[in-house]
C-alpha positions, 0 to 999 in steps of 0.5 A: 500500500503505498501513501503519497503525499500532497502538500498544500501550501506552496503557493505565495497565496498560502506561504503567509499562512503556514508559516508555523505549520509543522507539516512540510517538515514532518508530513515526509517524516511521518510517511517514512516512519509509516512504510517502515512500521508497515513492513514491520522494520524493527527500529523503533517506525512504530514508535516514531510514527505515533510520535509523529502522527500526534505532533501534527495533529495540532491546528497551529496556522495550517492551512490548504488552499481550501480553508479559510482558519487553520486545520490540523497539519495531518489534513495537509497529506492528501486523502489516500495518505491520510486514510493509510496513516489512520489504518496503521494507527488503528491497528498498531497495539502498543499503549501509545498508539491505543492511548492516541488513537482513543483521544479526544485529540485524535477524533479532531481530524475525523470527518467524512468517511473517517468518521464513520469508520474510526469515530466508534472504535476510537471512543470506545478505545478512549485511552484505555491502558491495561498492566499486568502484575506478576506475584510469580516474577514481582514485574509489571507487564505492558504487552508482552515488555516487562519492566520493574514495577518501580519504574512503570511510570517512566516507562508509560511516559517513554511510550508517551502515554498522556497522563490522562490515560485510564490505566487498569492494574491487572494482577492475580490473587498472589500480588501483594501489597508491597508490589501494588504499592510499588505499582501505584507510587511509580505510576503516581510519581510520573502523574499518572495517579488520578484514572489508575484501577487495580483489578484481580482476576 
């Protein structure tokens, strides 16, 4: 699937207006990061294009040669493009990828068909997180990456997980308090205290 890129903006008509505009500069970034996560390259793509896709989801002065106000810098790829990076967002499972694709800021740039597709699944995505506590190894689980639970809040920040995310500790009937404790205090310590549950299963 190949996603090319149309960048309005170029005319002297609308350089007035882009010129805090992000998109000339990331939308080629962001394309790359996009093949390369697509073809599954393991060099952190993924992760890049997240970072990406949310840096031009901001309105700044954007603008095509359509608009009369600013539009997010995501609207300045063209149709084909747009809908491919949507897709990939959608599909990637990592926690930052999730914590974006259910956001309020991500549903901005949905309209038309996109909306129809992308607008249920996202709120019903809305920046859900789950972690896993192990009593067997006393670790924390984000997908299939393991980490020390006292450093599970910078981790979550790495992934630029927002820190309005809702995140639901999941641990068996052996996680003690010690480990729960552990847990909350680093999820706390990074500013994730306020939408954080613990759950057993």
């Amino acid at each position: 699937m190949t996603a090319a890129i149309l960048l309005f903006g170029t005319t002297p008509a609308l350089a007035a207006k882009n010129q805090e505009c992000p998109a000339p500069v990331l939308l080629p970034k962001l394309d790359a990061a996009y093949h390369r996560c697509n073809h599954r390259f393991q060099n952190d793509s993924c992760e890049s294009f997240v970072q990406l896709f949310r840096q031009l989801l901001p309105r700044s002065d954007c603008q095509r040669s359509l608009d009369t106000s600013p539009v997010p810098g995501l609207w300045l790829a063209d149709d084909a493009a747009l809908q491919d990076y949507v897709y990939l967002l959608s599909r990637l499972n990592t926690p930052a990828a999730r914590a974006l694709f259910g956001s309020a800021e991500f549903r901005t740039i949905l309209g038309g068909p996109l909306a129809e597709e992308y607008l249920r699944p996202s709120l019903r995505a809305e920046q859900v997180i789950e972690i896993r506590l192990s009593s067997a190894g006393n670790y924390c689980s984000i997908d299939d990456a393991q980490v020390a639970c006292s450093e599970l809040g910078g981790k979550l920040k790495l992934m630029r997980v927002p820190a309005d995310a809702h995140i639901y500790l999941r641990g068996d009937s052996g996680v003690g308090h010690a480990l729960m404790h552990t847990a909350f205090e680093s999820l706390a310590k990074a500013g994730y205290s306020t939408n954080v549950v613990f759950v057993t299963h």
